[in-house]
Every structure is written in C-alpha cells, then in structure tokens.
N, C-alpha and C positions, 0 to 999 in steps of 0.2 A: 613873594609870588602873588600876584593878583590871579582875577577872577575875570576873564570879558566872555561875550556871548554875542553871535549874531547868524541871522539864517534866512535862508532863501534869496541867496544869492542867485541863483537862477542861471547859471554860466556857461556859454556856449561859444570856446573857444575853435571848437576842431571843424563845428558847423554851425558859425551865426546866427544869431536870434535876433531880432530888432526888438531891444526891449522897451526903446523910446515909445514903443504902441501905447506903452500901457500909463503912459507919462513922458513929459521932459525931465522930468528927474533920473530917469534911467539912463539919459543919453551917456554912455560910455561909461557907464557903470562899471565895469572891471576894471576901466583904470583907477576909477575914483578910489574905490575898494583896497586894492593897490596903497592907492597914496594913502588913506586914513588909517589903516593896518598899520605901516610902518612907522606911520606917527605916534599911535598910543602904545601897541603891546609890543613888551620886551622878550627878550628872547626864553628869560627865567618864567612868564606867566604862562597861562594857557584859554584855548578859549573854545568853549562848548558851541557847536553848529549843529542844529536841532533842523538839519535838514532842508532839502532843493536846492542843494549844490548846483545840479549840472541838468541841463537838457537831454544832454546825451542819452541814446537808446542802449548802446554799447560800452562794458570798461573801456574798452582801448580809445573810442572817442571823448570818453570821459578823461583821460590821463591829461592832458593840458588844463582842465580846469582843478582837477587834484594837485597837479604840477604847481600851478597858482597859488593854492592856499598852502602847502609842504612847504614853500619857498620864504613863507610870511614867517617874521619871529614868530614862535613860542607853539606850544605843544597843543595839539588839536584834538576835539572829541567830537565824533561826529558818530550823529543818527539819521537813517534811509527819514527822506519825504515822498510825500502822493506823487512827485514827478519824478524819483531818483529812478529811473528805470533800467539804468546800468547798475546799479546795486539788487542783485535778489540776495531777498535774505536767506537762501541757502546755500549761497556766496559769500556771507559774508567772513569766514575763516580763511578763505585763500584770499581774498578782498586784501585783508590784514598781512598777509604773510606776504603778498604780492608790492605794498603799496609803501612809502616813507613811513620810519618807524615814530616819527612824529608826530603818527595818526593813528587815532583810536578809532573803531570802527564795533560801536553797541548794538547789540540785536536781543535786547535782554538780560542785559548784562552789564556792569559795572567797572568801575578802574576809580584806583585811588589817584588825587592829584595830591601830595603831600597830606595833610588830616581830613583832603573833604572830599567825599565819598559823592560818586555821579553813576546813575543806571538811567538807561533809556529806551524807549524804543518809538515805531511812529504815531501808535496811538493810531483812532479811530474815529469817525463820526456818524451816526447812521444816519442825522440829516441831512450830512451832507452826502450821503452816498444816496438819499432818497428825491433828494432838490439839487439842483444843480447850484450851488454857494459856493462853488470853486472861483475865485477871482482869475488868477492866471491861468489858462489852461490849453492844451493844445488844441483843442476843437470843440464845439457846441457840443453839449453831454448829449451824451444817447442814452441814457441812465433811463431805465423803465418802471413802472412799478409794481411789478410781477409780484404774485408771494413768492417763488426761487431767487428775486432779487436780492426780497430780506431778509431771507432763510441765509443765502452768502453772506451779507452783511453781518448779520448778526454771529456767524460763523468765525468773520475777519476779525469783530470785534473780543468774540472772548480770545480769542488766540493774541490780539495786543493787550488786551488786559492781564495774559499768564504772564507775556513776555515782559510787562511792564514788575510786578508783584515777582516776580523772579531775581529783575534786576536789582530790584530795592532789599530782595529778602539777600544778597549776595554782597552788600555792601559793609563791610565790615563792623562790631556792635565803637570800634574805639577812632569810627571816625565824628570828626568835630562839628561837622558842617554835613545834611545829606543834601544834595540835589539831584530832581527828577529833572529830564531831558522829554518833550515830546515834539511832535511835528504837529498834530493837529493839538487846537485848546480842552482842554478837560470839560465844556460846554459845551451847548446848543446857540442858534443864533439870538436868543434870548437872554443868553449868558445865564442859562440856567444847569448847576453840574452834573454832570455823569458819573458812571464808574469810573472811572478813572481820578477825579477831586474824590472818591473816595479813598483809595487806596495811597493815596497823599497824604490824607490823615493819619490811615491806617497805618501807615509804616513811620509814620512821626519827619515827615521831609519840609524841612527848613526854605527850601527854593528850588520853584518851575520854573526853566525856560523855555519858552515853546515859539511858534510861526505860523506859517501857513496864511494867514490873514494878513492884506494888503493896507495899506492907508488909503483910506475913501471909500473901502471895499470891505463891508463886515464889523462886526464888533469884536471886541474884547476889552480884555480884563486886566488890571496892571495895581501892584500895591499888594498888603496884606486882604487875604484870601480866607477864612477860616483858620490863620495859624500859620498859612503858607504865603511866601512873598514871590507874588508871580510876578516873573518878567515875559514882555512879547516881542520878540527880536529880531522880528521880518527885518528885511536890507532897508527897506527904503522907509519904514519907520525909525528907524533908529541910525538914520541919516550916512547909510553905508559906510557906516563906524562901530567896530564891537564895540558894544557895551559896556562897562564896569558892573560887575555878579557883586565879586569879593574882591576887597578891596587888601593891600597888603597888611 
C-alpha cells in the first residue's frame, strides 16, 4: 500500500465553474484528474485530500463531484476546505454514513490506513481572514476589520486548533507513521508558524499535508520542517497528479 495526496480540486460537476479563469492549466481539469488518478494509484493505496473538493453550496450538488473521486482506485481521506460549503462540520457523521464507504470524512479526528495513523481537520489563518490572501475565491472579500471580526476569528481558530490536537491525541500510540492533514498551511504569508507547527511537534507528527495555496499565488513550504516533512498538494501544483506521501 502506498501513500498519495492531493487537494483543491475545486470540482464543479452539477453547476460548472470555468476554472480556465485562473489559468490554462485548468482547462478541463476534471478530466485531467481523471486520467492521472487512474494512472498512478492502485486500488490497494490510498490517498489523503486535504480539502476544496467541490464548489458546490449543497451535498446533493456536491454528489457528482464525490461520485468522481469514489470511482477513482483506492481509499480516500478527506478534510472540509474554506470552499467546501456542502460539507458543515456538524454534518459530518451523516456526511459519512450517507457517502461511499471508500471515504473517510475528518473533522477531528483520525483513521488508521494499515500502521499509519492520519487526523485532520481545516485549520485556520487569521491573516488570512484579516487580508484578503484567498487566491481562488468566489467574490471580492468583504472581510472587515472590526474587533467582532477578530474576536470570530480567533474564536474559529481555537476551536480548529482542539479539532486538530484531538485528532492527533486519537491516533493510536502503535501506529508507525503519523500524519496531520490541514487545508490551510500551519503559517503566515511569511511562512512564519502558528499554532498549529506547534502542535505538530507536540504530538511527534512525521508528515503535513496540506493546500489551500495556488501556484503563482502565495507562498509555501515543502521539505523538512522542524522534524516535520511537509507536503503542499494543491491540484495544480502538483500537476493534477496525487502525489506519492508513502511510498510502499
């Protein structure tokens, strides 16, 4: 069993997105996706999606683009992004009971893949909820900067930082391998860390993969980290091909 990883897929099968806007590398993206899945991962691997699956505002318009990745060899783990907005996480337990059992769906939470332990959730940014650094997004930020803005913010933030520190305290002490799962990076746009690169540490996690960040659009961070081998798995850096995490 190998290890792939990729996210921010962005899929909007039920109501089209033109996602050529944001490039010609997008052009038909889902199919690409498509073809390079079936290429690499086998039906035995699995492969972590750290979020922005789908456009979609609703499950039931999101079901075609779930349909999509269910259909792809090998077993899926996936965590909500800033655009999953069909996924609320207090959805996510019927999410699970509703969807192919192929898919894993973390909100805090963990699943063994054979020895190597994965807890996830979407993580937070406060500069990016304070500045508008959102690369792909559906409309011009109206983002204000009230103190009630950062009082929420910072609100949203400890509550992914339990969610996170949960998932990792729930991964069993006899697995081989841990990896954390986020949607936004564990920095600032200075690539300077957060809470979150702390609680990385803190819990002894082997490998981050994460998204949210565009090619052309933003920094990040890739390689050993403090102890930690971060990967960044946006679609269209990593050339709308999972990655290889672990390898068999």
């Amino acid at each position: 069993m190998a290890i792939y990883a990729i996210s921010d897929l962005h899929l909007s099968l039920a109501n089209p997105k033109p996602m050529d806007i944001f490039g010609p590398v997008w052009t038909d993206h889902a199919d690409t996706i498509r073809r390079n899945w079936d290429r690499v991962v086998r039906d035995s691997d699995a492969v972590l999606m750290p979020g922005d699956l789908s456009w979609a505002m609703r499950l039931p318009d999101a079901e075609p683009d779930l349909n999509l990745v269910a259909e792809r060899p090998g077993t899926k783990v996936l965590i909500r992004g800033n655009h999953d907005y069909w996924w609320r996480r207090e959805a996510t337990s019927r999410i699970q009971r509703e969807v192919d059992r192929n898919m894993f769906f973390l909100q805090g939470t963990s699943v063994m893949i054979g020895d190597v332990g994965v807890a996830g959730t979407r993580g937070w940014r406060v500069d990016w909820e304070t500045a508008d650094s959102s690369a792909i997004s559906h409309q011009p930020s109206t983002i204000n900067h009230q103190p009630s803005t950062i009082s929420h913010s910072q609100k949203i933030l400890a509550r992914e930082l339990s969610y996170l520190e949960r998932g990792l305290q729930s991964i069993p002490d006899s697995a081989k391998v841990r990896i954390a799962m986020l949607h936004f990076p564990p920095f600032d746009e200075q690539l300077r860390p957060n809470e979150f690169a702390e609680l990385l540490a803190k819990h002894s996690v082997d490998i981050l993969v994460y998204g949210h960040v565009h090619r052309g659009l933003g920094n990040w961070l890739e390689g050993d980290v403090n102890g930690v081998r971060y990967h960044m798995v946006s679609a269209d850096v990593v050339d709308f091909t999972p990655r290889l995490i672990v390898p068999d």
